[in-house]
Every structure is written in structure tokens, then in C-alpha cells.
Z-matrix of the N, CA and C atoms (Angstrom, degrees):
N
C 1 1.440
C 2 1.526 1 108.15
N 3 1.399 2 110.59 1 147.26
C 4 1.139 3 97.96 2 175.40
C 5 1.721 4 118.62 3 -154.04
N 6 1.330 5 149.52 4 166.98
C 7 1.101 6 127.94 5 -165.34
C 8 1.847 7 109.03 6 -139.88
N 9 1.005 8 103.46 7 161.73
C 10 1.632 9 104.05 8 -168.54
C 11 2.102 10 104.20 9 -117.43
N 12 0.741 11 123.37 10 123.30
C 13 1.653 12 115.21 11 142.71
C 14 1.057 13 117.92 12 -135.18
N 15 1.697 14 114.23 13 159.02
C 16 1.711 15 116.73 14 175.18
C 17 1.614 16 89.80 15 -128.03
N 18 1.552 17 108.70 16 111.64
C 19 1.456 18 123.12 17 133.27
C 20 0.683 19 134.72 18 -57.30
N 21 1.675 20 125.98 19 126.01
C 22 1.447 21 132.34 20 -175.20
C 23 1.687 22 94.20 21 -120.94
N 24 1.629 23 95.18 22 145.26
C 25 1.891 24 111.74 23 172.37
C 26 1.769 25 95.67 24 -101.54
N 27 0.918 26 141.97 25 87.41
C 28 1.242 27 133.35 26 -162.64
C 29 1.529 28 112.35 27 -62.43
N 30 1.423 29 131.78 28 -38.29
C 31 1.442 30 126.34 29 157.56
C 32 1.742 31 115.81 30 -127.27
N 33 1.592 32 90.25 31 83.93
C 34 1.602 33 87.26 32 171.28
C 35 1.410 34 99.95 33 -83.37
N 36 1.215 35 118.68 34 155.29
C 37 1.407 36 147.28 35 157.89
C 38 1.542 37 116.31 36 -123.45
N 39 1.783 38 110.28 37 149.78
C 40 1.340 39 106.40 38 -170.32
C 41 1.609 40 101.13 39 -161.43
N 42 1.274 41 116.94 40 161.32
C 43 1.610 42 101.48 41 178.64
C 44 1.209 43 124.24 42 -51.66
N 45 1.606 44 91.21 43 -148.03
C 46 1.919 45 108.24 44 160.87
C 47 1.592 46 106.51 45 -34.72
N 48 1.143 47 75.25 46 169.18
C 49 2.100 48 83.70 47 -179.95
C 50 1.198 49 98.42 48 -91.86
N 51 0.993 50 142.08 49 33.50
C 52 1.836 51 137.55 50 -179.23
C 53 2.120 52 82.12 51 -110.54
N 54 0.670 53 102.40 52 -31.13
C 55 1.986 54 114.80 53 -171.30
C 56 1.480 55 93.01 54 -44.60
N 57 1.594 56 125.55 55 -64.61
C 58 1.253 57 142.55 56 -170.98
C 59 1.460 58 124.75 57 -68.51
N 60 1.304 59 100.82 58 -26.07
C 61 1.707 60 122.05 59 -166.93
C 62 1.467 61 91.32 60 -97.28
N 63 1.376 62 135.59 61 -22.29
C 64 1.316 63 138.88 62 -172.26
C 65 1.742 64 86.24 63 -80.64
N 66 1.188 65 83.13 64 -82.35
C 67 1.791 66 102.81 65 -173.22
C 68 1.731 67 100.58 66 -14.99
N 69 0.885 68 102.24 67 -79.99
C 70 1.922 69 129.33 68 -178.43
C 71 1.635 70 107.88 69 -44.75
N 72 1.608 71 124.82 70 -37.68
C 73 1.005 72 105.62 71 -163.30
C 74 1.972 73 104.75 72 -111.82
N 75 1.157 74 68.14 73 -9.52
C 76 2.099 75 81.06 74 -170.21
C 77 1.401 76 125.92 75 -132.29
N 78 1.858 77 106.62 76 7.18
C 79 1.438 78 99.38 77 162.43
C 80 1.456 79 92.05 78 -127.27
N 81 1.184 80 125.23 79 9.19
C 82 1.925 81 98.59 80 171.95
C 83 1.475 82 113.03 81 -116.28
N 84 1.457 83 103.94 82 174.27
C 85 1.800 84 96.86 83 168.04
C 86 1.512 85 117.55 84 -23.51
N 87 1.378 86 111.15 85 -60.35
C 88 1.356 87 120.64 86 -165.14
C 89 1.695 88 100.24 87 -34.03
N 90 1.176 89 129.36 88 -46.09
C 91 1.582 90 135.71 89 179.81
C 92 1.762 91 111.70 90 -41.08
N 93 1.490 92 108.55 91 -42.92
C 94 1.772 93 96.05 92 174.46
C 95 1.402 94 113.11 93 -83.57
N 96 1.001 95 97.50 94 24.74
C 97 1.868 96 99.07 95 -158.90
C 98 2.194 97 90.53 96 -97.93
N 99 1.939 98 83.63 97 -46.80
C 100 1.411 99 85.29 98 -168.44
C 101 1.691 100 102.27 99 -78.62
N 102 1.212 101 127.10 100 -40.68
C 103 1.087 102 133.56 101 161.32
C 104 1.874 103 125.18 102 -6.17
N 105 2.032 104 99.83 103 -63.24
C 106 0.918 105 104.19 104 -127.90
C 107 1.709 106 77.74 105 -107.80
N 108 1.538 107 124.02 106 12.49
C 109 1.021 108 121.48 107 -177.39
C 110 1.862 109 122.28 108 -108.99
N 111 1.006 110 129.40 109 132.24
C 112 1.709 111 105.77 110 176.19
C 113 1.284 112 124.04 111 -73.04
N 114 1.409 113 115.51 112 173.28
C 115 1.244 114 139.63 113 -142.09
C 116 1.484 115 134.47 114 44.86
N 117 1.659 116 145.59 115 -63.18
C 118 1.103 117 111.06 116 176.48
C 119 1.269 118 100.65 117 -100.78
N 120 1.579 119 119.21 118 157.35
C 121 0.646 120 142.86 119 -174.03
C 122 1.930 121 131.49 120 -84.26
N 123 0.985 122 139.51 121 177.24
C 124 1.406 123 130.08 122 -178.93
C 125 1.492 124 106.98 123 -66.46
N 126 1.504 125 132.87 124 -42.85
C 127 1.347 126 140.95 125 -174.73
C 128 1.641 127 101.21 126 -53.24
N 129 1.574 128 93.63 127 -51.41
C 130 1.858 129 102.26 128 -139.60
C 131 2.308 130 75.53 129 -87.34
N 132 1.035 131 129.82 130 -37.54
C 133 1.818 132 124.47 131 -168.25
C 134 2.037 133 85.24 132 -69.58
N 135 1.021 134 131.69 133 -31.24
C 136 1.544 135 133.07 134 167.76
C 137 1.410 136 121.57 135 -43.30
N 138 1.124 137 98.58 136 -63.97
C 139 1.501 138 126.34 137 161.17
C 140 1.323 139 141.29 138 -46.67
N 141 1.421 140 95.84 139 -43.39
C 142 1.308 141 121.34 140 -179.92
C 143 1.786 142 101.19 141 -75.66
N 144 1.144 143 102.31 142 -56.42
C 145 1.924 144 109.42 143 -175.76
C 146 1.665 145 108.17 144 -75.49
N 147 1.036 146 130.81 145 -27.21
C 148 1.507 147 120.84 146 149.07
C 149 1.207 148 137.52 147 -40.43
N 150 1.576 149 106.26 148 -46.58
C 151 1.091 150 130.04 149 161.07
C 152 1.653 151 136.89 150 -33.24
N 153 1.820 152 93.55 151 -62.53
C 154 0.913 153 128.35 152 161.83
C 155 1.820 154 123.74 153 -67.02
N 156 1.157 155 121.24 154 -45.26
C 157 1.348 156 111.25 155 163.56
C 158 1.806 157 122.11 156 -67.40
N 159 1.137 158 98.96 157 -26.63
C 160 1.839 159 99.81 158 168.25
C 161 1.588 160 107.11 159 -83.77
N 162 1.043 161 142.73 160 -38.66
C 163 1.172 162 144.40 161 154.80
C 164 1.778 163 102.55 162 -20.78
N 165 1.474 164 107.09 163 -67.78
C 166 1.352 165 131.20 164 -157.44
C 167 1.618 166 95.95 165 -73.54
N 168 1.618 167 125.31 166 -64.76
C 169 1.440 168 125.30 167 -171.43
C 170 1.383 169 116.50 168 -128.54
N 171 1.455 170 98.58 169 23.72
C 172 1.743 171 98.92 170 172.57
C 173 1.368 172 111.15 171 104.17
N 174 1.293 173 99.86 172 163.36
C 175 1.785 174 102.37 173 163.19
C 176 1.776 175 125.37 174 -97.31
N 177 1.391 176 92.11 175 -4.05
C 178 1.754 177 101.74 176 174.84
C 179 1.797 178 101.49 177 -71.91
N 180 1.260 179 99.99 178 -156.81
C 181 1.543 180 106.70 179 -165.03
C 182 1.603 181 96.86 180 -87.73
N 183 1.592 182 113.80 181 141.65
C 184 0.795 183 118.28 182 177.99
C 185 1.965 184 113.92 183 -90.79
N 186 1.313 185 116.60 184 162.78
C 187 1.529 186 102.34 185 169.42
C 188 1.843 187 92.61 186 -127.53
N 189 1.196 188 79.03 187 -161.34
C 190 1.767 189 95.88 188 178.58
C 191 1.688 190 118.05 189 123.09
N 192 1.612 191 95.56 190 148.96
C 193 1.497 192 98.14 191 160.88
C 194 1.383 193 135.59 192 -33.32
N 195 1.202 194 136.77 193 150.40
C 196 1.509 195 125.03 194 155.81
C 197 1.524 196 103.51 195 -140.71
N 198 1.479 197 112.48 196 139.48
C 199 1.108 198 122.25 197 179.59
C 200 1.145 199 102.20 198 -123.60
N 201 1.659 200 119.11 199 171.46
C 202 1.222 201 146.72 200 -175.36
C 203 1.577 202 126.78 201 -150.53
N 204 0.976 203 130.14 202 114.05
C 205 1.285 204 122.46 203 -153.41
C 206 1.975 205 90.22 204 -106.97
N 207 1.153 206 112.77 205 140.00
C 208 1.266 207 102.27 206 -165.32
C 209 1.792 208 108.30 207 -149.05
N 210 1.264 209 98.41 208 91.28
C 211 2.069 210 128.05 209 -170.87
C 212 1.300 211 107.83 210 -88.15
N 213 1.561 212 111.10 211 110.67
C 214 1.924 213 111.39 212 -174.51
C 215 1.850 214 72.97 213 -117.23
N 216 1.245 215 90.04 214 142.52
C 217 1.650 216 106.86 215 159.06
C 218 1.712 217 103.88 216 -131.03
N 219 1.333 218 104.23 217 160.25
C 220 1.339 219 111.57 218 -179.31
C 221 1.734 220 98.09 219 -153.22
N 222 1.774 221 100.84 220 143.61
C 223 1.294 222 119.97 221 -178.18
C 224 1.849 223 110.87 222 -89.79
């Protein structure tokens, strides 16, 4: 059996866009992913997606939704 929910933060807010690119690149799974692969590294894939979200919404504070999709299975 198993069960599904999606949590929504309806107005998260957060700093600089380095806030999100941290979050995203160095506190979730996604982190052994970059880790466990060659060439860039955790600093420089950090960097790289900071980049990219100020590119996208600036370098001021970003806002936005955040969701979470959240799957318990049981045996």
C-alpha cells in the first residue's frame, strides 16, 4: 500500500538566488548525484545553478512556491 501527498509553501521567500541553488544543489539527493559524477564538481554545479537562477529572476531575493511531493509505501 502506499500513499501520495503534495505540499505546497504557498509564499516561500528566500534570499539571493545562491539561497536556492544551495538548497537544490547541496542539501538534497540531487548532491550525490553531483558528487558521484566526474568533472564538475559540488562548488563549481553550485555555482553554476546560481548563476542560472539570477540569470532567470535576478540576483535580489528570490520568492516562489515550493512543493514537495511526499510517497510513504509500506510492506
Amino acid at each position: 500500500m502506499s500513499e501520495h501527498k503534495v505540499c505546497e509553501c504557498p509564499e516561500c521567500g528566500v534570499g539571493k538566488a545562491n539561497f536556492p541553488a544551495i538548497a537544490y544543489c547541496e542539501g538534497m539527493p540531487l548532491r550525490n548525484e553531483i558528487e558521484g559524477r566526474s568533472g564538475a564538481g559540488l562548488a563549481e554545479a553550485t555555482s553554476a545553478c546560481t548563476a542560472a537562477i539570477a540569470e532567470r529572476f535576478g540576483a535580489g531575493p528570490v520568492d516562489g512556491k515550493t512543493r514537495a511531493h511526499i510517497v510513504m509505501a509500506e510492506n
